[in-house]
C-alpha positions in Angstrom: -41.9 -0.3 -86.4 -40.8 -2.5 -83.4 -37.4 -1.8 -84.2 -37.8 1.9 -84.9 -38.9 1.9 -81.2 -36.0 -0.1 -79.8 -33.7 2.1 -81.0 -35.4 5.4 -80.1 -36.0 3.7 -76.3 -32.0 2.9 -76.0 -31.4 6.1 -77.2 -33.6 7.7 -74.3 -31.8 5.6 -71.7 -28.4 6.5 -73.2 -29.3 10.3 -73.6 -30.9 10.5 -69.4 -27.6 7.9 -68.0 -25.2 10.4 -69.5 -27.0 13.6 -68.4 -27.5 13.1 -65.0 -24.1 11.8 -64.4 -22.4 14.5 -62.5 -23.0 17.3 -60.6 -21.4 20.4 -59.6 -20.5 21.2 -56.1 -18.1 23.7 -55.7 -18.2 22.5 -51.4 -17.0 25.4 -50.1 -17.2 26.5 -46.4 -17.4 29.1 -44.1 -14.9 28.8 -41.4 -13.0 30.8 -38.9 -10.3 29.8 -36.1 -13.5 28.8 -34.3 -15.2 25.4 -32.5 -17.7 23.6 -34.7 -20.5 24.6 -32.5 -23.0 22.8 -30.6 -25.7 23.1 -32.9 -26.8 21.6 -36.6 -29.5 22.1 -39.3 -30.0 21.0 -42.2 -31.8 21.5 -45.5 -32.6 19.3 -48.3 -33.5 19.5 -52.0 -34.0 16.9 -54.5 -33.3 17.0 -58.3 -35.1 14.2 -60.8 -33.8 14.0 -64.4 -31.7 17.5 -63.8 -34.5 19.3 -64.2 -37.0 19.3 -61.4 -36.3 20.8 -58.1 -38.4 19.9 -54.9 -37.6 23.1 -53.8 -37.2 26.6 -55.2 -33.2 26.7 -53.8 -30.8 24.2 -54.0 -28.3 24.1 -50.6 -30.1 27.0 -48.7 -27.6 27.7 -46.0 -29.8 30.8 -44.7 -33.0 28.1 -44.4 -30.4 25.3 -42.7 -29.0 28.1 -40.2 -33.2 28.8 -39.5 -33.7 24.7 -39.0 -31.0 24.5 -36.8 -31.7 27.6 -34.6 -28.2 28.5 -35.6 -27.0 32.4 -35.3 -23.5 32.3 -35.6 -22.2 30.0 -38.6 -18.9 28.1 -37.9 -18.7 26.4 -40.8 -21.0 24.5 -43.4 -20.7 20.9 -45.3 -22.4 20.1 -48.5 -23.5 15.9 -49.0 -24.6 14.9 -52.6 -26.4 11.7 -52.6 -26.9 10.0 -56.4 -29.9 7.6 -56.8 -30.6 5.5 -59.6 -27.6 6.1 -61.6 -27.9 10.2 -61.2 -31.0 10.2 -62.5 -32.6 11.1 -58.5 -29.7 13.8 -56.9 -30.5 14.7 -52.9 -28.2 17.4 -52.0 -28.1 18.1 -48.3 -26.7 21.2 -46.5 -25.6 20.8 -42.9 -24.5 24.2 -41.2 -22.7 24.2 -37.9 -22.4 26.6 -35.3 -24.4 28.8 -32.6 
């Protein structure tokens, strides 16, 4: 029994270390022949195990523009932080401009 366990626990770790190595970011911003602005917002969402969300939308630039007091959008920068070997993801969008 104790070793039915063992295996079925390594097995666990195995399976949540290889899911929640990687994410997907495609990082793409918004820019024009503009400055970067004298404002900045920011919003933040964080992932556990891939499959709960803090918040309803990941990288809400709309909600970091509102944060900011930001009306005109220069440009916009996506940070992924992984925590505990991608098991905890923090994804941050920062949104420059006016």
């Amino acid at each position: 029994m104790k070793k039915n366990f063992m295996k079925f626990a390594a097995a666990v770790i195995a399976a949540c270390t290889l899911a929640s190595c990687a994410t997907i970011n495609s990082g793409a911003a918004i820019s024009s022949n503009s400055a970067v602005g004298s404002k900045m917002g920011e919003a933040q969402s964080t992932i556990i195990c891939g499959l709960v969300s803090t918040q309803g939308e990941q990288n809400n630039i709309k909600q970091a523009a509102a944060n900011g007091g930001i009306t005109k959008i220069s440009h916009v920068e996506y940070v992924d932080q992984s925590i505990i070997g991608g098991l905890i993801i923090k994804h941050t969008t920062r949104v420059y401009g006016e």
